[in-house]
N, C-alpha and C positions, 0 to 999 in steps of 0.2 A: 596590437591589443594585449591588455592582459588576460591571462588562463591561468586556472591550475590545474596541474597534471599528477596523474595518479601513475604511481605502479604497481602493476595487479600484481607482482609478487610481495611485496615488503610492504606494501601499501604506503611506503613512502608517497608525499605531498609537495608539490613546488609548484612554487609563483612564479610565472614567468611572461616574457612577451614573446607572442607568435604573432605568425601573418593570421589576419583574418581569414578565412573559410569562405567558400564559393557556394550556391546552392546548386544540388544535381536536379536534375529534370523534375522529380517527385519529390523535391525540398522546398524549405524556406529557410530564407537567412535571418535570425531574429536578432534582436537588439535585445539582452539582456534585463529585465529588473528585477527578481528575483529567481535562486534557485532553491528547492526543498531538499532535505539532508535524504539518502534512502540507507539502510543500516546494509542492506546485502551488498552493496558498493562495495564498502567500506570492510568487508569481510576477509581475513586474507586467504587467498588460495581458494576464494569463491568461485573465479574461471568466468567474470567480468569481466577480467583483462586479461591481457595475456603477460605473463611473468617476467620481469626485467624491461618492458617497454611503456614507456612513459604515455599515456592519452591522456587527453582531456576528458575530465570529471562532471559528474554531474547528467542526471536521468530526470530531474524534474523542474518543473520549471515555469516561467510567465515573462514576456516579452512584448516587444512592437515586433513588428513586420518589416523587415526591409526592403527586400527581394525576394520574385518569387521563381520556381522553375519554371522552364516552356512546358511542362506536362500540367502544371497545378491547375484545379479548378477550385475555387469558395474560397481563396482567399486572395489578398491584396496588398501593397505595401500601407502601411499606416495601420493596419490591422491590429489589434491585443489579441492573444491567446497565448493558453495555456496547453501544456502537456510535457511531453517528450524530448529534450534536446539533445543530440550527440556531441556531451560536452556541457551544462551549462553554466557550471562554475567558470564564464568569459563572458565576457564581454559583448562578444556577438558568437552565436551559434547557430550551426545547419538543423533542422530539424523534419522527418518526416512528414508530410502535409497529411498521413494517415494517421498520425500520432498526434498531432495537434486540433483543437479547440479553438472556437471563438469564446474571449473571454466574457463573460456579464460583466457589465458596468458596476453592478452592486458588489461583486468582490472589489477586498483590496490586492493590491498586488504581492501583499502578504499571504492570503488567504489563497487565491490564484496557484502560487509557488506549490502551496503543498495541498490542490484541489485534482491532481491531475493522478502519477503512477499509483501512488500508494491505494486512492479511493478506486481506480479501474482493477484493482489486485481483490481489493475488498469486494465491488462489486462483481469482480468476476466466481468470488463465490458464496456472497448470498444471495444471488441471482439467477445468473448464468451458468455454473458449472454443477452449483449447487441440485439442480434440476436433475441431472444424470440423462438417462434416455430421452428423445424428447415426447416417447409415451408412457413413460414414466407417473403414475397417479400420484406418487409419494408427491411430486410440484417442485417449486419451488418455496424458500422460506415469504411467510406469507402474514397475515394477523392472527396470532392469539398461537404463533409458532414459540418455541423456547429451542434459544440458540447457548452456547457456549464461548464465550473467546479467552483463551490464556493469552495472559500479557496483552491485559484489554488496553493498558496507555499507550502501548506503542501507536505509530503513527498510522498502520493498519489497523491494530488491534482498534481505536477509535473511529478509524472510517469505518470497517464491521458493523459496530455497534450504529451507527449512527445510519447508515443503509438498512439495517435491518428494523431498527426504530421506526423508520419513516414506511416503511412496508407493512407496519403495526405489529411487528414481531417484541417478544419478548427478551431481553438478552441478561444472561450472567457473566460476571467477567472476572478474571482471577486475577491480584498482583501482589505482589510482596508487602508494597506501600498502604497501610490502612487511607491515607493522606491522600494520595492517589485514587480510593475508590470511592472516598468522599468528595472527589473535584469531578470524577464520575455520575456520580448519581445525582448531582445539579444537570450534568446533560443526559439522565434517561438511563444511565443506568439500573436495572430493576435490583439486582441480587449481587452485591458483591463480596466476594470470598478472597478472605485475607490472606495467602499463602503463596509463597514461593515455590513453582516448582508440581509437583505431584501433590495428592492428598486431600482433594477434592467433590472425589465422586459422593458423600455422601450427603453433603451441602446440594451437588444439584440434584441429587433423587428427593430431597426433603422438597427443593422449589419448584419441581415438576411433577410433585405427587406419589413418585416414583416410576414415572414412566421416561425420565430421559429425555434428551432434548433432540431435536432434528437434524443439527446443524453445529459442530465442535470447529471452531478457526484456530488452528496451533500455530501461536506463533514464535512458543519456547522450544521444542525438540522433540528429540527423541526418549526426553526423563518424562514427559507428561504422555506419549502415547499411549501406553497400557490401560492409566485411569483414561483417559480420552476415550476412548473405545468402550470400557466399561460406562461412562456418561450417556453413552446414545440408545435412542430411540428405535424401537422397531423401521428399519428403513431408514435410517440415521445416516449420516455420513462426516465422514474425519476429512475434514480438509488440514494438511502442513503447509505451511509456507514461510515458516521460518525453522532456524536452530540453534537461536543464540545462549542456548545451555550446551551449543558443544557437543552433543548426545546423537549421534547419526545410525544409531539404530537401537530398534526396539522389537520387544516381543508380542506377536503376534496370536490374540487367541482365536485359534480356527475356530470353534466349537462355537464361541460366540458371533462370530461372521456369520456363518453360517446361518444359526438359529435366526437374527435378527436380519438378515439377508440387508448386511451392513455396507459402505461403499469407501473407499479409501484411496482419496486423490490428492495431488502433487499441485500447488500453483507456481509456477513460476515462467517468467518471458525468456529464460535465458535460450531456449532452443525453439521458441515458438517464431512461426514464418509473421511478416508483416502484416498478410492478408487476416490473420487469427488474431491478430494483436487490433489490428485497424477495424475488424469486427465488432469488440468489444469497446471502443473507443465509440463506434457508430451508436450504439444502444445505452450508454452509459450518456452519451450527449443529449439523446430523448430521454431518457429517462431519469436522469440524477442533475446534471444541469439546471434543468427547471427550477427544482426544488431550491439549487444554489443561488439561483437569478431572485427567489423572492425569501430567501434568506431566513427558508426554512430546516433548511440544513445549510449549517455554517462551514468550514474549513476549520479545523481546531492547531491555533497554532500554538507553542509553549514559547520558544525564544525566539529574536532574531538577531542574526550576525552580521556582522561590517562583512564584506567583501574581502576586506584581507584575512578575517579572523574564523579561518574554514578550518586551519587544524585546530581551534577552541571550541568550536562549533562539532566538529565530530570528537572531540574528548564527553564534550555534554553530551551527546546521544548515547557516547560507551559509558556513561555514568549512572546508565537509567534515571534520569531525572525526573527526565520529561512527561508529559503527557501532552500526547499528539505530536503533530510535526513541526520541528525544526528548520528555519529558513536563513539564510543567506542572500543582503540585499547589494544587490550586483550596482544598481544605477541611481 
């Protein structure tokens, strides 16, 4: 079959033919049709891969069923679902039966491709992580909340916004592109702030009155955390989960932590156990699923790519082009 393989050091890309993949016990072997672009992949020296060793590419994803493990329960061959693949830039791929979804019928299998990592990222913190303690009063983002996201096109940046929409939250979103936050505000975005980078905080003191928003999704660096932090809200919290300004650290105001007894957390799957990851996949199926099944929140996709045409496909995500996600049609 074909794949293509990445190497987490150079990030070099290659087409090639391998043998097909087997499923292990808590696997399924899926039959390719589309895979979604994710930009941390793609990162070099992100520690996705391990350096100088070629793996197969590819974290998100939409498929049949082929085979399944002797441990699997809820699913079957013939099966549509989305999620997780190890590997699914091929043809056929092994994937988690914790990581996977049954798909809706009402996606396409465009929409599918990039319904799964990036929007469990997203929900994982307007949601779920968002919350902090779980006697925490501060909650979670909720109606009539005002959130924050830098680098609102990106392909989290737009699940964000669109998860926190549908919770009746309020959202502002920063991006370089005026174009960009005009293609935004047909889907719901309320306030958008025209800037690259830092520079911010006094546009969202103006749209929250001056109280700050609940809820900041970084998903430029370490150049916007200082204004991030000055953005929030009594009880506020800074989610990063990106760094594509390059910026890996930033300054830190105690005095304002303190004061506003502020929260400052990390998302990412790279060191997270299955069981933590397949948690959120469980909740995110009840709860954001639905909404996708009556297509009330969509999947936003900007382009799609031939199956051969994955290094032009990740040139356009390093272009910032896009708004939303990027897919790759395998079958």
């Amino acid at each position: 079959m074909k794949s293509w393989l990445i190497d987490g050091g150079s990030g070099e890309l290659a087409f090639k033919d391998v043998a097909a993949p087997e499923p292990g016990a808590d696997e399924l072997l899926v039959r390719m049709r589309t895979a979604g672009l994710n930009r941390g992949e793609f990162i070099r020296g992100h520690g996705l891969h391990q350096p100088g060793v070629m793996k197969p590419a590819g974290m998100e994803g939409a498929g049949e069923v082929v085979k399944v493990g002797s441990a699997v329960k809820g699913f079957k061959a013939g099966d549509a679902v989305m999620g997780r693949p190890m590997g699914g830039f091929s043809e056929m791929a092994t994937w988690k039966a914790a990581e996977s979804i049954l798909k809706p019928a009402e996606l396409t299998w465009e929409e599918a491709a990039g319904a799964s990592l990036a929007y469990w990222v997203a929900y994982d913190m307007v949601v779920r992580s968002a919350s902090g303690a779980a006697n925490d009063d501060a909650g979670v983002v909720g109606a009539g909340d005002w959130i924050l996201v830098t680098g609102v096109s990106s392909g989290v940046g737009v699940a964000s916004m669109q998860i926190a929409k549908a919770r009746g939250a309020r959202v502002i979103g920063t991006s370089g592109s005026q174009a960009k936050l005009d293609r935004l505000a047909k889907l719901g975005l309320d306030v958008g702030v025209c800037v690259r980078g830092a520079g911010f905080v006094d546009a969202v003191m103006k749209a929250t009155d001056g109280k700050g928003v609940k809820l900041l999704v970084n998903n430029v660096g370490g150049g916007v955390f200082e204004d991030g932090m000055k953005s929030l809200a009594y009880k506020g919290r800074l989610a990063t989960v990106g760094y594509v300004d390059g910026i890996l650290s930033a300054k830190i105001d105690l005095e304002l932590l303190h004061a506003k007894r502020l929260r400052v957390f990390g998302v990412s799957n790279k060191m997270r156990p299955l069981d933590e990851r397949g948690m959120t996949v469980v909740d995110f199926a009840k709860d954001i699923v639905p909404l996708m099944a009556k297509r009330t929140l969509v999947p936003v996709i900007d382009k799609v790519f031939a199956f051969d045409q994955l290094p032009q496909a990740r040139d356009f995500m390093e272009s910032n082009a896009q708004v939303g996600k990027i897919v790759v049609k395998i079958a």
